[in-house]
N, C-alpha and C positions, 0 to 999 in steps of 0.2 A: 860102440853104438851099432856098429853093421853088426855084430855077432849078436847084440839082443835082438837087433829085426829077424836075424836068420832065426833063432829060436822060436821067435811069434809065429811066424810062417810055418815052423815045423809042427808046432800046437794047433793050427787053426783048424783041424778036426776033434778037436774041445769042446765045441762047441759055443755057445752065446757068450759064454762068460771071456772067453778070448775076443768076441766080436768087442762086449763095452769094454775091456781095455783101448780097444783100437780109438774108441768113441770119447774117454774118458783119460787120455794116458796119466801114467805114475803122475801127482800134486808135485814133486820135484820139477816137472817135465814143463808143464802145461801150466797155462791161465786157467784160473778155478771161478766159477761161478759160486758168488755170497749171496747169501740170504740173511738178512736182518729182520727178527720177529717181533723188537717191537717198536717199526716202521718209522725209528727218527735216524737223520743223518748227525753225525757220522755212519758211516754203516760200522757195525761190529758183528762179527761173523758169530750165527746160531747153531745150535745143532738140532733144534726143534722147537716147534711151530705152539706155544698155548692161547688158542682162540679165546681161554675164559669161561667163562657160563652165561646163560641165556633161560626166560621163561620158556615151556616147551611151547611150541609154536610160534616162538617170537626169532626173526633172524638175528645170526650173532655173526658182526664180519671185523674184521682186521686186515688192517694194511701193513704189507713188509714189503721191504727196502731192498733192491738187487744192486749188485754191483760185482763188477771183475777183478779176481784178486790176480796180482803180476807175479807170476811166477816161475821160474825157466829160463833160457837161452832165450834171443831175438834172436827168430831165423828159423826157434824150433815150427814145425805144422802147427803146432798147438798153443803158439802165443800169439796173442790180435796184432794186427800190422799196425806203424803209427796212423791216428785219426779215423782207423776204422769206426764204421757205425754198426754198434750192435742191433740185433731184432732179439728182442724177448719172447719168449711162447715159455707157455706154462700147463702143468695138470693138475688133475686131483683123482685123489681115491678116498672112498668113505662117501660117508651123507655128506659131500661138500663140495661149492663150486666155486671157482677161482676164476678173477676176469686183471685181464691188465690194463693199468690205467695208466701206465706211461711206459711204452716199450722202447722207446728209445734210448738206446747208451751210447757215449761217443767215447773213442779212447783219446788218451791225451797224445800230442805232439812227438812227446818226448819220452811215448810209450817202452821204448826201445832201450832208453837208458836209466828207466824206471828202477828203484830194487826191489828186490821181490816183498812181497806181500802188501805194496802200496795197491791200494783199492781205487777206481772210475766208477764214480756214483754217477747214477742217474734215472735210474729206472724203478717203476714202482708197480705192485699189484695187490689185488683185496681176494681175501677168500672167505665166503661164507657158508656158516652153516647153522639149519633151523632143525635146531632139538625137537624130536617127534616124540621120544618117550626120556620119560625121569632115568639121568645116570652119565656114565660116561661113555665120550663119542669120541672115532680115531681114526686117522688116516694118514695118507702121504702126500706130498707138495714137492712136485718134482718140475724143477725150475731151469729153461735150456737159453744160454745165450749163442748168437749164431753171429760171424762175422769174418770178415777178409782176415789172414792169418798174416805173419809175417815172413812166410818158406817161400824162397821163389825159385826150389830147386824144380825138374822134372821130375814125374811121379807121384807128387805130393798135393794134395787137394788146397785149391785155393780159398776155399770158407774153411773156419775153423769155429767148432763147436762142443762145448763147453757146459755140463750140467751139471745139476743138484738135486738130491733128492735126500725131504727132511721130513720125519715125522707130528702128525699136526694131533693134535688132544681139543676138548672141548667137554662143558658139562651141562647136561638138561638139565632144571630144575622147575617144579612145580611152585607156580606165582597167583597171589590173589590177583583181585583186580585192580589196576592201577589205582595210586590214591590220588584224589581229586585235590589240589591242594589252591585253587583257585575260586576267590567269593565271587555270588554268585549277582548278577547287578539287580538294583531296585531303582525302578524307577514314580515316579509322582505320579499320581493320574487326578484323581481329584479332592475336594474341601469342600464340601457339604453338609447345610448349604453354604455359597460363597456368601461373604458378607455384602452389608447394604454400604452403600454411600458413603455412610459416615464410619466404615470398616467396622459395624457390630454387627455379632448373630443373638438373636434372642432366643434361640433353642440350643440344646446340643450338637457339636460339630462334628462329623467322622470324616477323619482322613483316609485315602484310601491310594496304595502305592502295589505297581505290578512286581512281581518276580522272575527271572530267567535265570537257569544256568544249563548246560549244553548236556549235565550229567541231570537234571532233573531235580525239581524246587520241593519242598514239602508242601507247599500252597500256591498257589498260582498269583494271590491276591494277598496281601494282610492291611488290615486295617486297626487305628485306635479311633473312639470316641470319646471326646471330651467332653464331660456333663456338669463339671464346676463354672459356677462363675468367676472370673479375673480376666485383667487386661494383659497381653502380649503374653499368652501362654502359647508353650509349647509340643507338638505331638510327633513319636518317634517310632518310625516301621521298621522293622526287622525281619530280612528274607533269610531262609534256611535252606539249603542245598540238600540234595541223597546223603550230600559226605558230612552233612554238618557243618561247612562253614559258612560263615554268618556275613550279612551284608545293611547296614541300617543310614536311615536318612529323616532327619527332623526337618520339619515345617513350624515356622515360629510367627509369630503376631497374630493369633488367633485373639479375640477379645470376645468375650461372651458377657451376659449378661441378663438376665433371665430374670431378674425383681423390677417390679411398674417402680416408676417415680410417685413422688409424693407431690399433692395437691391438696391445695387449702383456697377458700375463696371469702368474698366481705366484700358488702355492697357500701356506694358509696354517695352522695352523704348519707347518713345514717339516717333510720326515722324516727320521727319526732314522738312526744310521749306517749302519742298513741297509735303506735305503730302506724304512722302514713308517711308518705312522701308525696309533696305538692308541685314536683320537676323528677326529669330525667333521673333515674338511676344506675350509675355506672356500676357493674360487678368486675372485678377484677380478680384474677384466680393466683398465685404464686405456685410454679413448678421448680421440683430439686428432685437432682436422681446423683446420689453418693459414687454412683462408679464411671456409666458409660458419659452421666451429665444430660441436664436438658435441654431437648432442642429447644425449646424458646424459654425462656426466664420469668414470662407472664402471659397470660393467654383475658383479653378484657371483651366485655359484650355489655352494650348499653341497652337498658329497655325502659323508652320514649311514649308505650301506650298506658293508659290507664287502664284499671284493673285492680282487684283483690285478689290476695293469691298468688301471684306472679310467680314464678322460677325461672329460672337460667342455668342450663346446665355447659361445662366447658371441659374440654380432656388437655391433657397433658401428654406429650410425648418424650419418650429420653433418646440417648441418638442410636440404640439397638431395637428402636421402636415398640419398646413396652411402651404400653397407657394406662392410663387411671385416668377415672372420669370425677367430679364433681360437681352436686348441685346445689345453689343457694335460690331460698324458696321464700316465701311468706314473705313477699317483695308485696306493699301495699301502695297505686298509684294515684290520687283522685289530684287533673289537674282543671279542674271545673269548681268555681264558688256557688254557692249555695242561690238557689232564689229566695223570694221575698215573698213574693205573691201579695202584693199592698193593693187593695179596695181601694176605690173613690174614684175623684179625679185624675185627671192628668194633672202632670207638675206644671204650672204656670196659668191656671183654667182660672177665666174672671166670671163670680157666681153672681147672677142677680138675687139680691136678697127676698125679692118680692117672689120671685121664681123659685128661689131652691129652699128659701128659710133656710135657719140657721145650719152650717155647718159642722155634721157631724165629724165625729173624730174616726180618720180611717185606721184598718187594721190590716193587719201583714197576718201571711201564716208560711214562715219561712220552712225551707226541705232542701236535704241533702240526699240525692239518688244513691252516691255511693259510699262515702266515706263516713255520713251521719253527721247532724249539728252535734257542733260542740256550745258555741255557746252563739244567743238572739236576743237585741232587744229593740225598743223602738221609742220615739217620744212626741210631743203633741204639743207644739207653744201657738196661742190664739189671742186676738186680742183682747184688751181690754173695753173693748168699748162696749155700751149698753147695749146698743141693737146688735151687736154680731158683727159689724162690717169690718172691715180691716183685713191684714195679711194674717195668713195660718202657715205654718210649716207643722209638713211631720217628715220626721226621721225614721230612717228604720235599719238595721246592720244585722250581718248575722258571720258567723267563723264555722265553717266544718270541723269537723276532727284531721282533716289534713292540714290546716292552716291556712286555708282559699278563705280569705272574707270577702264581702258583699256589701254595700252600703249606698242607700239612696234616700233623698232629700226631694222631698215637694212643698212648694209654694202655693197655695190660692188665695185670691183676694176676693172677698164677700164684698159688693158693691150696692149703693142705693139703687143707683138704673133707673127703671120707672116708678120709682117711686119718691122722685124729684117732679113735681109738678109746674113747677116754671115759678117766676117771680111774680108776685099777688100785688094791687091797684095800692098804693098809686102810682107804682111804674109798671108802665105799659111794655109790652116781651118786643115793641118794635125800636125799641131805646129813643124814644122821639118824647120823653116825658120830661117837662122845663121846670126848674123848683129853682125860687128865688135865693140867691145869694143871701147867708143869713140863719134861712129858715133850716126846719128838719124835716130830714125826708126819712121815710117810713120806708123801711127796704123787708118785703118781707117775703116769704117762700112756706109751701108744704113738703112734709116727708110723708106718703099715706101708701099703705100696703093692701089689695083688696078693701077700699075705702077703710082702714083704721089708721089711725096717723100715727106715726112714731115720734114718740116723744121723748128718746133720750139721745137722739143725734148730737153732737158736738159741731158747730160751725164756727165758723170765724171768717170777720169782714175786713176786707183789704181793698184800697180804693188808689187810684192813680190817674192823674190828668192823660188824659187825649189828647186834645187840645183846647186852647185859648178863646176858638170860637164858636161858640154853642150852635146847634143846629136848631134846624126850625122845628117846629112839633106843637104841642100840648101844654098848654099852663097847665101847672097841677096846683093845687090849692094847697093852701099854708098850713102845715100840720101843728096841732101845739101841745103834741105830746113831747112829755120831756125827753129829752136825751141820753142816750143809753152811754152810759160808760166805760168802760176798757172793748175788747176788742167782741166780747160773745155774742151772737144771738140767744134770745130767752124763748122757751116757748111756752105760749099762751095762745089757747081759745085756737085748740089745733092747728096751730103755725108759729112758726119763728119769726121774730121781730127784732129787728135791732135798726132803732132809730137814731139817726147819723145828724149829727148838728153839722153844718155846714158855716154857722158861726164861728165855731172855736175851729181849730186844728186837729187833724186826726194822725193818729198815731197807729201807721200798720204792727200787725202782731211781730214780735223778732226785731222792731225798731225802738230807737231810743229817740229819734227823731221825729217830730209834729208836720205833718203835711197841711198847709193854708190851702183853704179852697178859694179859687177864683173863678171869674164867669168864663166859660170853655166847656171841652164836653167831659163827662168823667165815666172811669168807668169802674163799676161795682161787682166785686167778687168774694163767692163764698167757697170759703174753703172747709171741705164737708170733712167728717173724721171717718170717713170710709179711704181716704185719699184723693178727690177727688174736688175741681172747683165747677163754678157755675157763674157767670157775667154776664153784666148786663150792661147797657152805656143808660147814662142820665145827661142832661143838659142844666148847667147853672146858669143863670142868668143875674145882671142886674138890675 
């Protein structure tokens, strides 16, 4: 050993290449600084550095792995003391820069009795390099560890240090541009129009969904429009990127609908043969829609005026809000019956015969304002009796064309009135006239109209006790005309007569029974065939 030192010493005007001996001694000698190139532990010792390839202008770095390889005497300058703590420093040459990311290496314990070539990992650095032109790139990666030595002679330096120095490669290549391999997002914006209430559009729908991607969209916006009608249909956007990849998104429950519903209508009751109605007419309309369905199921409207002519019109709606409209027309109303318009009297009017003579037969002249006669008639029942007197009806009816009838009835009675001139001699109009038990009284009376007398009246005499005791008055003289028979007055020598025995028994008209006269007061009445009576009192006596 002393004679190889004296040798170096005799050399050291050699110059440099003696100095890195000094720096570097014989790998026999000394701890060697490893380099692991590609950067996992264990470390396994390189002899050079391949970075790879890289796009040109794109940095290209690699991380390798140092550690201290044991090799030599304990004791020599040149091997780490135990638990020494290494410092890493590092270079480069070429287009390339090197940084260290973990300089610290610690040696072990039992550094000392280590055997050679066991390695103290710990230490780590990256070197990079950005390819400027197409091809290959090179350089050198010269790697120093520095630490307490394990010589504790004099003379001999207390750091010991330790390098490497390894050749690095690298290759440029010319690169497109990145490929974009991420979709690109779509998102919803809006459905137009949105639907109504009852989730239907009655038009065409468009969807319309936004686009992004970071590398740029083919469209900013895509849209579909849906133009078919069906329920819970579907519509689906698809975004396009620079790169071509694709990104899509459906929206579903769209219902369209786009055909009106169907409407029919029919009035009700129906009209009668000749097209009228004589009440209210309901129209009632029926709605059907085959997809979206209708909102209401009937749609009804009454019409309550009269009128020819009439219509009612009503819509339908289905629940995408189409409509259809319907109208039902030639609705005929008339709820008013016909007049009569009947001449004469009023119903119930008592006519003096002497005053009005005889009783004509009145006349109607019925009329329908709107609907027109269908069918009118009338009729005329009067009495029988000679002079005219008695009750009259007339009748009179009429039916429109709508089925309104009409029907009215009057009654008049045609009476004698003044042409009843009171009861004629021998009884006196103060009823105080006396006629003896027995005898016949002469009961007589006129019927005269403008002095001519009527002579086909119908009377009839009916007589009944007052009382028992006659009043005071008048003797009347003994009649000795004969006595009249059943119940009639006759008339003769213009008057009515009907001579009344007071002998025999009288028998009112309608009786089956004989009424005896006794002395008291009686009283005498004629029952006229107009309807009508006339009385008078007598006095019997014995």
């Amino acid at each position: 050993m002393t004679k190889l030192r004296n040798a170096l010493r005799r050399c050291a005007v050699a110059g440099s290449a003696a100095a890195l001996l000094l720096v570097a001694p014989l790998g026999a000698h000394a701890d060697n600084t490893v380099v692991d190139g590609d950067g996992v532990v264990p470390v396994t010792e390189s002899a050079s550095i391949d970075l790879g390839s890289s796009c040109v202008g794109t940095p290209l770095t690699k991380v390798v792995q140092v550690a201290a390889k044991r090799n030599g005497n304990y004791g020599n300058p040149q091997v780490f003391a135990n638990d020494a703590v290494l410092t890493t420093t590092a270079s480069v040459t070429g287009a390339a820069a090197v940084s260290v990311t973990d300089g610290s290496l610690k040696i072990p314990s039992n550094w000392d009795r280590a055997d050679n070539n066991v390695m103290a990992e710990g230490s780590a650095l990256s070197i990079t390099v950005t390819p400027t032109v197409q091809g290959g790139l090179s350089g050198s990666l010269t790697v120093e560890l520095s630490g307490t030595g394990s010589s504790n002679k004099t003379g001999y330096p207390v750091t010991t240090t330790t390098r490497v120095t390894l050749p690095w490669t690298a290759t440029g290549v010319t690169c497109g541009p990145a490929k974009d391999t991420t979709d690109p997002v779509i998102r919803w914006v809006s459905t137009t129009p949105a639907a109504n209430a009852q989730g239907w559009s009655n038009v065409p729908v468009t969807v319309t969904w936004s686009c992004e991607d970071a590398g740029g969209v083919a469209a900013p916006t895509v849209s579909q429009t849906l133009s078919s009608e069906g329920a819970n249909q579907s519509a689906t956007g698809i975004c396009t990127d620079a790169a071509g990849n694709t990104a899509s998104d459906t929206v579903s429950g769209i219902n369209i609908d786009l055909t009106a519903p169907t409407i029919g209508g029919s009035a009700s009751p129906a009209a009668n043969g000749n097209g009228w109605n004589n009440g209210a007419v309901t129209v009632t309309w029926t709605c059907s829609d085959s997809l979206s369905g209708a909102l209401n199921d009937t749609v009804t409207k009454v019409l309550s005026a009269e009128g020819a002519g009439q219509s009612e019109t009503a819509t339908c709606a289905d629940k995408a809000g189409n409509t259809a409209d319907d109208t039902v027309g030639g609705i005929n109303i008339d709820l008013t019956a016909p007049s009569l318009n009947i001449s004469g009297p009023a119903s119930g009017a008592s006519i003096d015969l002497c005053t009005a003579g005889a009783l004509d037969r009145p006349s109607f002249a019925p009329s329908d304002a709107l609907s027109g006669l269908a069918t009118s008639n009338d009729s005329w029942s009067q009495p029988t009796t000679g002079s005219g007197v008695g009750s009259y009806t007339y009748s009179a009816w009429a039916t429109d064309k709508a089925d309104n009838s009409t029907a009215e009835s009057r009654t008049y009675t045609v009476r004698y009135g003044a042409a009843f001139g009171g009861f004629s001699q021998p009884i006196n109009g103060d009823g105080k006239s006396r006629f003896k038990l027995g005898s016949t009284i002469p009961v007589k009376f006129q019927l005269t109209c403008n002095g001519s007398p009527i002579s086909t009246a119908v009377a009839k005499l009916y007589v009944s006790n007052a009382d028992l005791n006659p009043d005071a008055g008048i003797d009347e003289a003994i009649s000795t005309s004969a006595a009249t028979s059943g119940n009639l007055f006759r008339f003769s020598d213009s008057q009515y007569i009907f001579n009344l025995s007071t002998k025999a028994g009288y028998t009112n008209p309608g009786s089956s029974t004989a009424t005896a006269f006794t002395a008291g007061s009686w009283k005498l009445t004629v029952a006229l065939d107009d309807g009508t009576t006339r009385s008078i009192n007598v006095q019997i006596i014995k």
